[in-house]
C-alpha positions in Angstrom: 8.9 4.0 91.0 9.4 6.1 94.1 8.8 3.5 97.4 5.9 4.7 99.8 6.4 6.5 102.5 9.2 9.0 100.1 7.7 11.4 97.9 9.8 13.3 95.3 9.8 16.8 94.9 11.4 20.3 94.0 11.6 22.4 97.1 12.4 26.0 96.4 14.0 27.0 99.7 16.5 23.8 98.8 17.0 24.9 95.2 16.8 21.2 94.6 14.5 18.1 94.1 14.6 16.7 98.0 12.8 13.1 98.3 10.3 13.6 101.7 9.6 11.0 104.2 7.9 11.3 107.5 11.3 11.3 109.6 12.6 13.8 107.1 14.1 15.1 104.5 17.2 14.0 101.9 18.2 16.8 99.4 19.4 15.4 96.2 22.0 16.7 94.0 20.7 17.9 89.8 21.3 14.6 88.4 19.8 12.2 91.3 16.9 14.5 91.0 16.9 14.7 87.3 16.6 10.6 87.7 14.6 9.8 90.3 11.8 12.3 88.3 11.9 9.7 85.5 11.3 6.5 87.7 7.2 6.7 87.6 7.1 3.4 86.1 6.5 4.3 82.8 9.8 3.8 81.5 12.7 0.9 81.5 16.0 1.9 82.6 17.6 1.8 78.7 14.6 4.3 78.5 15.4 6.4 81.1 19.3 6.6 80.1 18.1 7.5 76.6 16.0 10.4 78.0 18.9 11.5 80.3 21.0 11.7 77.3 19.0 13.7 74.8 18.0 16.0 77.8 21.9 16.9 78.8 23.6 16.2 75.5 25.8 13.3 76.9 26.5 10.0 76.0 28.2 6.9 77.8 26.2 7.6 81.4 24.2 4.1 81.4 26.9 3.0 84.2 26.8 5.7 86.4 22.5 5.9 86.0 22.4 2.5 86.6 24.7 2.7 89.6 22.7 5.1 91.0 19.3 2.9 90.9 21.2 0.3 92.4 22.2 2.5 95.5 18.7 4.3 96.0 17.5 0.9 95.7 19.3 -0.4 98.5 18.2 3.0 100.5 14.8 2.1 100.2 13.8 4.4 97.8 12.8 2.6 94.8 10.2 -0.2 94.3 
C-alpha cells in the first residue's frame, strides 16, 4: 500500500501518475505508475506481476517489478 503522507494520482498537466506529498511532488514514469496503482493491498506481489503481464502482453518482468518495490520501499513510499 501507498505510505501516508503520499497519495497516488494521474495528474493531467504531468501526463503521468505523480505520487503527492506535502513538500511535493515526484512524477513517475508509465510503468512505476502502472505499479504503484496496483499496491492497494488487495493483491500479493506474484499477483500484481500476473496483472502487469496480462495488462502489457509481457512476460519475464517479476525481477524488474519486484526491484522496483524494493526501491520505493526504501523511499518511503510503500507500507
Amino acid at each position: 500500500m501507498i505510505r501516508k503522507p503520499f497519495r497516488l494520482q494521474w495528474e493531467a498537466a504531468q501526463n503521468a501518475h505523480v505520487l503527492l506529498y506535502p513538500e511535493g511532488m515526484v512524477k513517475l514514469n508509465q510503468s512505476a505508475g502502472e505499479i504503484l496503482k496496483r499496491c492497494d493491498g488487495t493483491r500479493d506481489v506474484d499477483t500484481l506481476i500476473a496483472e502487469l503481464e496480462q495488462a502489457f502482453n509481457a512476460t519475464g518482468i517479476g525481477g524488474e517489478v519486484r526491484a522496483f518495490l524494493a526501491d520505493a520501499h526504501t523511499r518511503g513510499w510503500l507500507e
